[in-house]
C-alpha positions in Angstrom: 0.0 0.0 0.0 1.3 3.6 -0.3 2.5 5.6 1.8 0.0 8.2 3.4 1.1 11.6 3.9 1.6 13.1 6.9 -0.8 15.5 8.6 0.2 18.3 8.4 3.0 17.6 5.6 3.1 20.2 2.7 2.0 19.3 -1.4 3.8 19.6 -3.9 1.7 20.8 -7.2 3.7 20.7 -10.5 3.0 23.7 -12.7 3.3 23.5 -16.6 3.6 26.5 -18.3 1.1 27.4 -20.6 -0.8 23.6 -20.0 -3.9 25.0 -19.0 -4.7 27.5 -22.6 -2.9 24.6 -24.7 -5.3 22.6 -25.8 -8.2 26.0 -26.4 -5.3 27.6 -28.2 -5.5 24.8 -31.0 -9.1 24.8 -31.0 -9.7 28.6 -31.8 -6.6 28.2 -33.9 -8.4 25.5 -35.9 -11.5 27.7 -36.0 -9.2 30.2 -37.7 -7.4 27.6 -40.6 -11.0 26.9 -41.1 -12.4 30.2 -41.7 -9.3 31.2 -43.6 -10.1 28.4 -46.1 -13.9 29.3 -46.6 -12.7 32.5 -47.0 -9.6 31.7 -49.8 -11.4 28.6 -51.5 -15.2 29.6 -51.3 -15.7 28.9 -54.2 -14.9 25.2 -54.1 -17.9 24.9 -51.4 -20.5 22.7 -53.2 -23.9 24.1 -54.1 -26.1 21.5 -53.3 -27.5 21.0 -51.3 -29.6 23.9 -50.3 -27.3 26.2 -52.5 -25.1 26.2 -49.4 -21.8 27.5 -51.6 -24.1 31.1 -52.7 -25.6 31.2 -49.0 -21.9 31.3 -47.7 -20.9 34.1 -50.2 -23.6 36.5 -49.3 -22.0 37.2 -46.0 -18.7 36.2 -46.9 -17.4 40.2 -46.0 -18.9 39.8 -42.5 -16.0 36.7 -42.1 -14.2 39.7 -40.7 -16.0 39.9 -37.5 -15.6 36.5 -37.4 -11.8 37.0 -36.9 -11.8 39.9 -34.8 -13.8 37.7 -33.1 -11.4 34.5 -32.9 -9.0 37.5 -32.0 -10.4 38.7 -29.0 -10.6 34.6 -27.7 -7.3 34.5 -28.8 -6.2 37.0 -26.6 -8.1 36.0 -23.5 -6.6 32.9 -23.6 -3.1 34.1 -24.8 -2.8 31.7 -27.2 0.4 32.3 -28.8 -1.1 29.1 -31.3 -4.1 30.5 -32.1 -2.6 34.2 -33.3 -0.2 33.1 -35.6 -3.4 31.1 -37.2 -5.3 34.1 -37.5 -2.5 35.4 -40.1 -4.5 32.9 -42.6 -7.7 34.7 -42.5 -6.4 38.3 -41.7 -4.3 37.9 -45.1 -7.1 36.6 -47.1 -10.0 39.1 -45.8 -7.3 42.5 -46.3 -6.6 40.9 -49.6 -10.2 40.1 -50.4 -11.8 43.1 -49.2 -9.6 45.3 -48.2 -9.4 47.4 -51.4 -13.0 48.0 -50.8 -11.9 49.8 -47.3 -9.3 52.7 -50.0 -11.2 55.9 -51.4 -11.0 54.9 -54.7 -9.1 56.7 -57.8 -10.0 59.6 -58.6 -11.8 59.9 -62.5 -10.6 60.9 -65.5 -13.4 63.8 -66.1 -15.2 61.3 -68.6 -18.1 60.4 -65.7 -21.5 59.8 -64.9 -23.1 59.9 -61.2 -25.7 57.1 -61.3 -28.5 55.8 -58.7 -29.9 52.8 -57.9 -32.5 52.4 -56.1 -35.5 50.0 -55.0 -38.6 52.6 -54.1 -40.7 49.1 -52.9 -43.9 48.7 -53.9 -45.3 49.5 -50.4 -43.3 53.7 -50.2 -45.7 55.4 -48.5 -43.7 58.7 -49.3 -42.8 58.6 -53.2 -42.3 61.8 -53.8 -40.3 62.1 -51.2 -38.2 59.8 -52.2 -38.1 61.3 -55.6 -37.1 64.4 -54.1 -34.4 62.4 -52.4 -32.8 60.8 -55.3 -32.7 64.7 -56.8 -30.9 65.9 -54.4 -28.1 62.8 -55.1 -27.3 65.3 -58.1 -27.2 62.2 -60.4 -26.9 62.2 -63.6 -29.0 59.0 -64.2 -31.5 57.2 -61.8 -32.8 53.6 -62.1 -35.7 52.7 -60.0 -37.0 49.1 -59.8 -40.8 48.0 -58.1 -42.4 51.4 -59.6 -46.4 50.2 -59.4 -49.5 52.4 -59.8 -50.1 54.7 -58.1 -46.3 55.2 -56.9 -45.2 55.3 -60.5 -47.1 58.4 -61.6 -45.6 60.6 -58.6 -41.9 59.6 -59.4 -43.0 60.7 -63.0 -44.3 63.8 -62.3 -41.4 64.7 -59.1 -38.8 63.7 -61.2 -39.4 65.0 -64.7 -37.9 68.6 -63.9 -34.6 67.7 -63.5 -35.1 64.3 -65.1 -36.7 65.4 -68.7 -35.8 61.9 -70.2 -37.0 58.5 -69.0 -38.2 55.2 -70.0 -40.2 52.6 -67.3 -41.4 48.9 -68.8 -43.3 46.9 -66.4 -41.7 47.8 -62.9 -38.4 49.3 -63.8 -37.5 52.2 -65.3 -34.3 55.2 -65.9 -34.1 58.7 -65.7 -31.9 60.9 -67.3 -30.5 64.1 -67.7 -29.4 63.3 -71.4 -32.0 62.0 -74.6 -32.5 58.4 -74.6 -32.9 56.2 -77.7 -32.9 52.6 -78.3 -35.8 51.7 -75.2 -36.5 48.0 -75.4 -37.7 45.3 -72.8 -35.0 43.6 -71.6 -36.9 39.7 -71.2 -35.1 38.5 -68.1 -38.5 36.1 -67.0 -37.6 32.7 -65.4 -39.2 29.9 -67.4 -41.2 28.8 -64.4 -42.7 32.1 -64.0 -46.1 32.1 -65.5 -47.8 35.5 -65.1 -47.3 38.8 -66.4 -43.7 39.9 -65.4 -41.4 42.2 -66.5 -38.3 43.6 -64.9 -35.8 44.4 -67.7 -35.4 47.6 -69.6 -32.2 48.9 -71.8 -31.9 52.0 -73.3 -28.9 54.1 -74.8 -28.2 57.5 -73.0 -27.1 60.0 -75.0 -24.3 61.6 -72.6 -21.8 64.5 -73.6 -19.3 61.5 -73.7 -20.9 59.6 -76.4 -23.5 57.1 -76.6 -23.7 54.6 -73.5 -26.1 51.3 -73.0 -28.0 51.1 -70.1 -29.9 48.3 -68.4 -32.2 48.7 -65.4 -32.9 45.4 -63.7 -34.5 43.6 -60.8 -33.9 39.8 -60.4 -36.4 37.8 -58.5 -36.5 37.5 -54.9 -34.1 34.9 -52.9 -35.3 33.4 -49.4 -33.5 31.5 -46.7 -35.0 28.7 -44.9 -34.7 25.4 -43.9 -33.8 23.7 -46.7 -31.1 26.4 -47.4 -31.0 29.4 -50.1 -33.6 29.3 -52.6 -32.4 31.3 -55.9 -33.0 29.3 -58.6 -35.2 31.7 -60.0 -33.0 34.3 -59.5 -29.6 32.6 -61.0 -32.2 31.7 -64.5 -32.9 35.2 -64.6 -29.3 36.2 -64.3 -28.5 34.1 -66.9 -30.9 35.6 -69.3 -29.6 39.2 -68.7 -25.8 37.7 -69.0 -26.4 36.7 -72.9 -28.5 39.4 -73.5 -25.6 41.8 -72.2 -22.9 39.5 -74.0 -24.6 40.5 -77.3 -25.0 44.1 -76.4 -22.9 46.1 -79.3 -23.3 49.3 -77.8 -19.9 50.6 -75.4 -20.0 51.6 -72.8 -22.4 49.8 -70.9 -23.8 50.1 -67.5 -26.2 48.2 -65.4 -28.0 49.3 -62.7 -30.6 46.6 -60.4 -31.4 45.4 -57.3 -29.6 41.8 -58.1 -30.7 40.0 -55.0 -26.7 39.1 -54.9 -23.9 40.2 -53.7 -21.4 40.3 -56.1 -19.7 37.2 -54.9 -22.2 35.1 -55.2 -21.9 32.4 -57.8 -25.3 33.1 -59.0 -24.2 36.1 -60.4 -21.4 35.0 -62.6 -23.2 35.9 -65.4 -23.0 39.1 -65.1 -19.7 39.7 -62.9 -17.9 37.5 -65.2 -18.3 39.8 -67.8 -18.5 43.3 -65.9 -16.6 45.2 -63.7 -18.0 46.1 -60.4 -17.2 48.5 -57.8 -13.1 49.0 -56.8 -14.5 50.6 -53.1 -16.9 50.8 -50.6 -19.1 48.3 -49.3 -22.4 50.1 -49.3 -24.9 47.6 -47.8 -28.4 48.1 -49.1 -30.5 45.9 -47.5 -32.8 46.0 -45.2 -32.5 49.5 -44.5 -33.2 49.3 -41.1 -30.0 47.3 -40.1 -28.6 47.2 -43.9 -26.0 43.6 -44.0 -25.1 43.0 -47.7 -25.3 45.1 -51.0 -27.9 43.8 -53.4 -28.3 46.7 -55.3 -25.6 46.6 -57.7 -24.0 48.8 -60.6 -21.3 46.9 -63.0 -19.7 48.1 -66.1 -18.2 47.4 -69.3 -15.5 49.9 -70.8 -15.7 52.0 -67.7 -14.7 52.0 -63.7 -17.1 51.7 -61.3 -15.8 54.1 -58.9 -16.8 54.1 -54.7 -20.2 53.2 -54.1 -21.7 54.5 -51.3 -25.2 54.0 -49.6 -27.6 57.4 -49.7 -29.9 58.4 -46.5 -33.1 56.1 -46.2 -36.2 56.9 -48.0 -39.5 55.2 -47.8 -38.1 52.4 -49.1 -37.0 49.0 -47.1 -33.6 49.6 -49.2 -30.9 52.1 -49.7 -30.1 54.0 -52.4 -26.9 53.4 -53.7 -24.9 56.0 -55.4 -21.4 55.6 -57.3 -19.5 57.9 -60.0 -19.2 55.6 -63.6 -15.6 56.6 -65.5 -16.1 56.0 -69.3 -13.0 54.7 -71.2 
């Protein structure tokens, strides 16, 4: 048997340094490799099911709180282990998004100040929201869910400093400068049935030459159970993709509420084939606590400046506003 000890007798405790944080120090480290990799190789993340990979991108500039969070663990626990890990993702977030964070370069002179904006069909204030868009000092506007009545007050509000404008089915464009060239844009998913219509183009006659515009408003994506339901959406992206491929007019410019950020896959489409904003983040939606940019405006033979969200209007989404470089 062993020996007791005896009453009284002092213990001895054995202290390792560093024992007690090892083993949460490889845990958040872990948590930091893996968030890294999402980060780097999102787009390797599979799509099905539940469109998980286009779910993931949607918030994938909000993986930065995510590390400062892993940070802050990090340095509770003083986890030399876990702080070298959060290099990964720190490297691949500033090289992701950090461009977005710079002022952007300044233009050439060759520019147009463009809107976008989704009034919602339940703006109990259009005109002032017209008036609100005005005072942007834009030199073109695009609106998307414009329905009767609404649609007749952002007519009327807007036609003084806005003499030019074309609206088919719920979108439409102001402009400063003559238009020419207004068509439907037929963006319609093939399992939409009923009347629907949420493409127009037109070509704006600006003192920099002729430029092709298209106003769009991709169908709505939900999250539930099942995961991220955009099918509809991605179809209808598709169909504005080709008919923007065969656009022959340069520059070009598009202007919509996307329903995607522009890192979502579903997208492609279009961001594979136009450039998008070099800075600012300008979340859009919801207005009241705005967490990702749908409302988009891409380019082709121009810069997309900063975008930058305007002061909320009656609408459950902010305008966006951004300064368009031709080349």
């Amino acid at each position: 048997m062993g020996k007791r000890a005896e009453p009284g007798a002092a213990e001895t405790t054995v202290v390792v340094p560093g024992a007690g944080w090892r083993g949460r120090g490889w845990v958040v480290g872990g948590g930091a490799v893996v968030l890294g990799g999402v980060l780097a190789f999102h787009r390797l993340v599979p799509n099905r099911p539940g469109r998980i990979g286009s779910l993931i991108e949607s918030f994938l500039p909000w993986g930065g709180v995510l590390v400062v969070v892993l940070l802050v663990v990090a340095l509770v626990r003083r986890s030399a282990v876990a702080l070298v890990a959060l290099l990964l993702p720190v490297g691949v977030w500033v090289d992701t998004f950090g461009g977005l964070l710079l002022p952007g370069e300044p233009s050439g002179g060759r520019e147009l100040v463009v809107v976008q904006h989704n009034v919602s069909d339940e703006n109990r204030d259009p005109a002032g929201t017209a008036r609100a868009l005005i005072r942007s000092g834009a030199d073109l506007v695009a609106l998307e869910e414009l329905v009767d009545p609404q649609a007749a007050v952002y007519e009327k509000t807007l036609a003084g400093v806005y003499p030019h404008h074309v609206v088919r089915g719920t979108v439409g464009l102001w402009s400063k400068h003559p238009l020419s060239g207004e068509q439907v844009v037929d963006i319609k998913p093939p399992s939409i049935e009923e009347e629907w219509s949420r493409g127009v183009r037109a070509v704006v006659h600006s003192p920099y030459g002729d430029v092709a515009v298209y106003v769009a408003h991709l169908p709505s994506v939900r999250v539930g159970m099942g995961g991220l339901a955009s099918q509809r959406r991605d179809e209808s992206a598709a169909l504005l993709g080709r008919a923007i491929a065969a656009e022959s007019v340069e520059p070009l410019i598009l202007l919509g509420d996307l329903n995607g950020v522009v890192e979502d896959r579903g997208l492609r489409p279009l961001t594979s084939q136009l450039e998008v904003a070099e800075s600012g983040f300008a979340f859009s939606f919801p207005a009241a606590f705005p967490v990702a940019r749908i409302d988009q405006v891409m380019a082709r033979s121009a810069t997309v400046g900063r975008i930058r969200t305007l002061p909320a209007t009656g609408s459950d989404h902010l305008p966006v506003v951004v300064r368009v470089a031709l080349r």
